[in-house]
C-alpha positions in Angstrom: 45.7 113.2 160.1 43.3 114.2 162.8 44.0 113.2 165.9 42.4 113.5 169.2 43.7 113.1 172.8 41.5 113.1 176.2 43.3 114.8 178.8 42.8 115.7 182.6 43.8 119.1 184.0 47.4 118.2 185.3 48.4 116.9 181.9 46.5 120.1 180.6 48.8 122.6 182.5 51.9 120.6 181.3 50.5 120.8 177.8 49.8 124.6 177.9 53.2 124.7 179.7 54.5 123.7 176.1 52.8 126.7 174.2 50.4 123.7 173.3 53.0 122.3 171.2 54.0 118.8 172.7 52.2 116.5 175.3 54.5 115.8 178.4 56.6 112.7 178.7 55.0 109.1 180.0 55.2 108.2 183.6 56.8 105.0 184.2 54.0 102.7 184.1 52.6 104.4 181.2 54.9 102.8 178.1 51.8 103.8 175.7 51.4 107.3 174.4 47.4 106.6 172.8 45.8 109.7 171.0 42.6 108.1 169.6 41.3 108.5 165.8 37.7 110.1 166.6 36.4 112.8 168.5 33.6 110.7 170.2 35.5 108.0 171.7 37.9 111.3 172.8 34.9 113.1 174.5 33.8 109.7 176.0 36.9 109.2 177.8 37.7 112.5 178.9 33.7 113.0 180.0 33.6 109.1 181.8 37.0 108.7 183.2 38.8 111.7 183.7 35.9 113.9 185.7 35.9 110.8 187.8 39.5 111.4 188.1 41.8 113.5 191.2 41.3 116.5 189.1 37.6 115.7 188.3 38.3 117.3 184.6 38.3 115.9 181.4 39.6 117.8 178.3 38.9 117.0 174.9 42.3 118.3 172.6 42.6 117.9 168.9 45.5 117.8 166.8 47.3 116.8 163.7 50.0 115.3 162.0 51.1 114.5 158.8 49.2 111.4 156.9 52.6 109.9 156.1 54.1 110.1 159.6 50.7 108.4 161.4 50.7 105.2 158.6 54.2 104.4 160.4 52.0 103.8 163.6 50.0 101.0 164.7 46.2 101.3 165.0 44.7 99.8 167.5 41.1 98.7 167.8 40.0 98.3 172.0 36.2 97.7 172.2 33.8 99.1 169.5 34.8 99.7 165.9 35.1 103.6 167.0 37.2 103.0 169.4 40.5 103.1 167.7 43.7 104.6 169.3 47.0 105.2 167.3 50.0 103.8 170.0 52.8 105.9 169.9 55.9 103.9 172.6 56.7 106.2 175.5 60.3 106.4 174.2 59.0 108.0 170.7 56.8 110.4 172.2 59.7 112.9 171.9 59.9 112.4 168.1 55.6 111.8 167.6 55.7 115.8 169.3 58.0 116.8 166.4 55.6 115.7 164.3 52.4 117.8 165.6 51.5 120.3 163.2 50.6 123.8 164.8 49.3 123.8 168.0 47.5 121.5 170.3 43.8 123.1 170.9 40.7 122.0 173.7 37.6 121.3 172.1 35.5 120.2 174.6 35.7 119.9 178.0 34.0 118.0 181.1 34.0 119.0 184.7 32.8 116.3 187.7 30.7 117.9 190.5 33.8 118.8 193.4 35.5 119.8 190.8 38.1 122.8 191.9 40.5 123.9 189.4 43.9 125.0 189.8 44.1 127.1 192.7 46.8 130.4 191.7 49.2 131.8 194.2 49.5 135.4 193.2 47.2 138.6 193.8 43.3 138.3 194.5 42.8 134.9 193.4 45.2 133.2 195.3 44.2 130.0 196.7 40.7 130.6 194.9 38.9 127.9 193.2 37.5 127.8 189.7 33.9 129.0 191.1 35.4 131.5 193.3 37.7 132.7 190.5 35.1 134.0 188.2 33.1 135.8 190.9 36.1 137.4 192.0 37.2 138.5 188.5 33.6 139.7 188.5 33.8 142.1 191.2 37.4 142.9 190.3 36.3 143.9 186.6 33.7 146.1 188.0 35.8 147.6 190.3 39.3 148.3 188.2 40.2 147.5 185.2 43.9 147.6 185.4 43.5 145.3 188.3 41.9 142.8 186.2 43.8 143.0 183.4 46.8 142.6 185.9 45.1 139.4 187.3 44.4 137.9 183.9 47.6 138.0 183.0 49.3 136.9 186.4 47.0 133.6 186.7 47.2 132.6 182.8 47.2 128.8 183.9 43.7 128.9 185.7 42.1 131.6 183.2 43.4 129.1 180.3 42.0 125.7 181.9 38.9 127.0 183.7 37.4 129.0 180.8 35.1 126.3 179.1 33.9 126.3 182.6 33.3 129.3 182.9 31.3 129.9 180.0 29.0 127.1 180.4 28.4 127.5 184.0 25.5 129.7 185.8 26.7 131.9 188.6 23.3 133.0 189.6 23.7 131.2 192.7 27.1 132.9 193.8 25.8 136.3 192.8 26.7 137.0 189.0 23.8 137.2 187.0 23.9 135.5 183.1 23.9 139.2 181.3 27.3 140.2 184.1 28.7 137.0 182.9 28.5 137.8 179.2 29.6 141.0 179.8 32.7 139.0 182.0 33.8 136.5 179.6 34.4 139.1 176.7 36.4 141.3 178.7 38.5 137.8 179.7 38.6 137.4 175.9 39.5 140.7 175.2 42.4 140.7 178.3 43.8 137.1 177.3 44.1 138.8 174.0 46.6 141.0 174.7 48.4 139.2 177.0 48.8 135.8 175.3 48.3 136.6 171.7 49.5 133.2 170.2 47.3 130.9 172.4 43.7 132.1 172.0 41.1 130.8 175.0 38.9 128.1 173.6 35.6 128.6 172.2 33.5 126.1 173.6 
């Protein structure tokens, strides 16, 4: 069964954290784990609450698990006929992560306006945000390419989360023109692919 889960970036991080295996344990006052049955009531969620959220980021992730496994879970229906969420208790998420098969992938994604990113704390994007990431990787690409390669894979977190960004996102503005930003995000590709060969970037 397909399965979809709207995330924000802190749960993101915790996720990729994982090897985008498993989704992190429920805070206390969470006792329902609620991955939802469609992808539009996912993307509405992730694109109306959680860019209005601390992060201002909403990230669409997709999933599955076996047919047998989700008919021992309740469906529940909370508005509209679409909007149906499988609830999985807090104290079974442990188990329902067993049960994910493969990995956990980002399908769409929704930024607020503010929104910042996770800031890194090594090398020449330390303390950068997301918009001040790419332009430095831009000038850092153009100047060495062992230095970028070495930045890609020191700040794996941001790169990972801030990609769909990224590529949807003009830089003209800030100084990187549409045809440097191409050129930008394939050598991203092309570095993520050799230093984190099992989780590829998403394609959105």
């Amino acid at each position: 069964m397909l399965l979809y889960r709207p995330i924000g970036l802190e749960e993101l991080l915790l996720v990729l954290a994982s090897g985008m295996k498993a989704f992190p344990p429920r805070l206390p006052e969470q006792p329902i784990f609620y991955p939802v049955t469609n992808e539009g009531y996912a993307a509405q969620i992730a694109r109306d609450w959680n860019t209005k959220s601390d992060s201002l980021a909403g990230y669409v992730t997709r999933f599955s698990v076996s047919d047998s496994y989700a008919s021992t879970l309740p469906v529940k229906t909370v508005g509209a006929r679409e909007h149906q969420e499988l609830w999985v208790p807090a104290e079974k998420l442990e188990d329902f992560n067993k049960e994910i098969e493969g990995q956990i992938t980002v399908i769409d994604a929704f930024f607020g306006e503010g929104f910042r990113g996770s800031l890194p704390k090594a090398f020449a994007l330390k303390d950068k945000d997301a918009v001040a990431q790419l332009v430095a990787l831009n000038e850092i690409h153009r100047d060495s390419l062992m230095d970028f390669h070495r930045e890609i894979a020191a700040n794996q977190d941001a790169v990972f989360v801030h990609f769909p960004l990224w590529k949807r996102r003009s830089f003209v503005v800030e100084g990187v023109t549409d045809a440097e930003r191409r050129t930008l995000l394939n050598a991203i590709r092309k570095a993520w692919s050799e230093v984190s060969s099992t989780m590829p970037l998403s394609d959105i």
